[in-house]
C-alpha positions in Angstrom: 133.1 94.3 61.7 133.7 91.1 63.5 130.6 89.4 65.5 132.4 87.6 68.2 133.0 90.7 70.2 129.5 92.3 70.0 127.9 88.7 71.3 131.0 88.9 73.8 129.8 92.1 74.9 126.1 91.6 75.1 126.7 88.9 76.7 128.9 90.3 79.3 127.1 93.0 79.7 123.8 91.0 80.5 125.6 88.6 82.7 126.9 91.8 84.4 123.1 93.5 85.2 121.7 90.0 86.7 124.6 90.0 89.0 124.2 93.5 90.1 120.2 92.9 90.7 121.2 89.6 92.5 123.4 91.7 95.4 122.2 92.7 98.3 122.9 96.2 99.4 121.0 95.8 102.8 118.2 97.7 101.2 114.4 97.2 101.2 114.2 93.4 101.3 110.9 91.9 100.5 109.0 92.7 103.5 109.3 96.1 102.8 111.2 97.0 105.9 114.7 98.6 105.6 116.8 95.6 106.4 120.1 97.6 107.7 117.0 99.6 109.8 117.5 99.4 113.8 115.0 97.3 115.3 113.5 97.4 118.6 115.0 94.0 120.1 118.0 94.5 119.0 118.9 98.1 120.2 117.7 98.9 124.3 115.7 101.8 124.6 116.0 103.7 127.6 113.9 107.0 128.6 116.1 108.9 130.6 115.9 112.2 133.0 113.5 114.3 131.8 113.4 118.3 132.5 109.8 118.3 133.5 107.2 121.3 132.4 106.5 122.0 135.9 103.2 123.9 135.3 100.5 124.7 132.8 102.2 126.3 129.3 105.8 125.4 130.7 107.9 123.5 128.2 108.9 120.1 128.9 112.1 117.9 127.3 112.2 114.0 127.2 115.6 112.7 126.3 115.2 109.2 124.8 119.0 107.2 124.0 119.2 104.0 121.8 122.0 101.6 122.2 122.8 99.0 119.7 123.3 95.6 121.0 123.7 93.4 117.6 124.6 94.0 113.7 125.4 97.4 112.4 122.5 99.4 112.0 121.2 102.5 110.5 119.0 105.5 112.0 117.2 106.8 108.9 114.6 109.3 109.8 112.6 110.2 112.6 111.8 108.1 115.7 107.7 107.5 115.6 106.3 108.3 119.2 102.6 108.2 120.1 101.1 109.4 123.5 97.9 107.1 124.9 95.7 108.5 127.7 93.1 105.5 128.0 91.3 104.9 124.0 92.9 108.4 122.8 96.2 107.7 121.1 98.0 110.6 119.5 101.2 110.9 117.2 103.7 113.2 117.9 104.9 114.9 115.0 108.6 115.9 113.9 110.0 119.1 115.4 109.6 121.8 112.5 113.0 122.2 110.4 114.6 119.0 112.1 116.8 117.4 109.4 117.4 113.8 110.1 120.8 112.3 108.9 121.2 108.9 108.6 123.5 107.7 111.6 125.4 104.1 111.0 125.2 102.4 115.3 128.6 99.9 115.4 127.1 97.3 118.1 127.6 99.2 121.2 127.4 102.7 119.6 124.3 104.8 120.9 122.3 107.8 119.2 119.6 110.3 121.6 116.5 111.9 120.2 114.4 114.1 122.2 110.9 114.9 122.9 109.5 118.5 123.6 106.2 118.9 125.1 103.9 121.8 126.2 102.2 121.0 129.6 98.6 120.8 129.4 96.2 121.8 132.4 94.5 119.0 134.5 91.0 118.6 133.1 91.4 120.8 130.1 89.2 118.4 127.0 92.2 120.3 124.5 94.7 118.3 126.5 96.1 114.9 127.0 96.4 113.3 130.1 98.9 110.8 128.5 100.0 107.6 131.0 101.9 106.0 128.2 103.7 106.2 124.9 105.1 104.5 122.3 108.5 104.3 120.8 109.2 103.0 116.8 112.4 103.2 114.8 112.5 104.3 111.0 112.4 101.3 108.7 110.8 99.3 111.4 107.6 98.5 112.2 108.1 97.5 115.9 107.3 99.5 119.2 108.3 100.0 122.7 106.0 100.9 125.2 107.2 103.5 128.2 105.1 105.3 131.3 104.9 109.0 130.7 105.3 110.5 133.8 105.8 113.9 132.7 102.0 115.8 132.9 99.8 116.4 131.0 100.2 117.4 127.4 98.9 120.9 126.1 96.9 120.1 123.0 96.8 121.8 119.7 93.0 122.7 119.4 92.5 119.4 120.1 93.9 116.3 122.8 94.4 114.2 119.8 96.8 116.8 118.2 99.5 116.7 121.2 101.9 120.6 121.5 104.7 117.9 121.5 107.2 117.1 118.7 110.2 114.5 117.9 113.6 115.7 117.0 116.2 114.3 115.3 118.9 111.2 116.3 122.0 112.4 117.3 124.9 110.8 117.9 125.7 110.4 121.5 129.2 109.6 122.9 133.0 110.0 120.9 
């Protein structure tokens, strides 16, 4: 048995670990925030056309698209959205069985999520008679403010628990 190779190897073999832990993968960085993540800032956000609940129990869809401007990013989850009607806020939760994949944006590429909503009735306390909402990416802890213009939102026993939820990014164009 010679000893030169086995302190050769160790060695190696440690040097090889501390430069794997030194790389950076665009992970979690030290902040906690997903560092490949789309940020608000650095993608435009635009709310577009929406097919409008036109009355009380109608369903409602808000098409939301996301362009990146900068970097390569990644989409890797849902989109966070919160409805405010004066001090009431309310999330909006995911749409049941939505699967989110993870969607790599090339700067200038674009994704689209939607939001479905039951219209509430004028007046109703189990409703939300949101004016605004709020937009966040996954990994990021940054939000975009946007009117909602689209009614009132049905409520689910209760205006802080909005009939509304998020689906999942898709990719939009080729």
């Amino acid at each position: 048995m010679r000893a030169i190779p086995l302190t050769v190897t160790t060695v190696t073999a440690v040097a090889a670990a501390l430069a794997l832990t030194a790389c950076n993968n665009g992970g979690s960085g030290s902040s906690g925030k997903n560092s490949s993540a789309c940020e608000i800032g650095k993608v435009s956000i635009q709310v577009g056309s929406a097919s409008v609940a036109p009355a009380a129990g109608d369903t409602g869809e808000v098409p939301v698209s996301i362009t990146n401007q900068s970097a390569p990013c990644t989409l890797d989850g849902f989109a966070g959205v919160t409805l405010k009607a004066g001090g009431t806020s309310a999330a909006v939760a995911t749409q049941a069985g939505a699967r989110a994949d993870k969607l790599k944006l090339a700067k200038g590429d674009s994704a689209t999520f939607s939001i479905s909503y039951v219209r509430g009735k004028d007046g109703d306390g189990a409703s939300l008679a949101a004016t605004s909402m709020t937009v966040s990416l996954p990994g990021s802890d940054t939000t975009q403010s946007f009117p909602w213009k689209y009614g009132v939102v049905a409520g689910k026993g209760a205006a802080e628990k909005p009939n509304a939820a998020v689906g999942a990014f898709q990719q939009a164009g080729d």
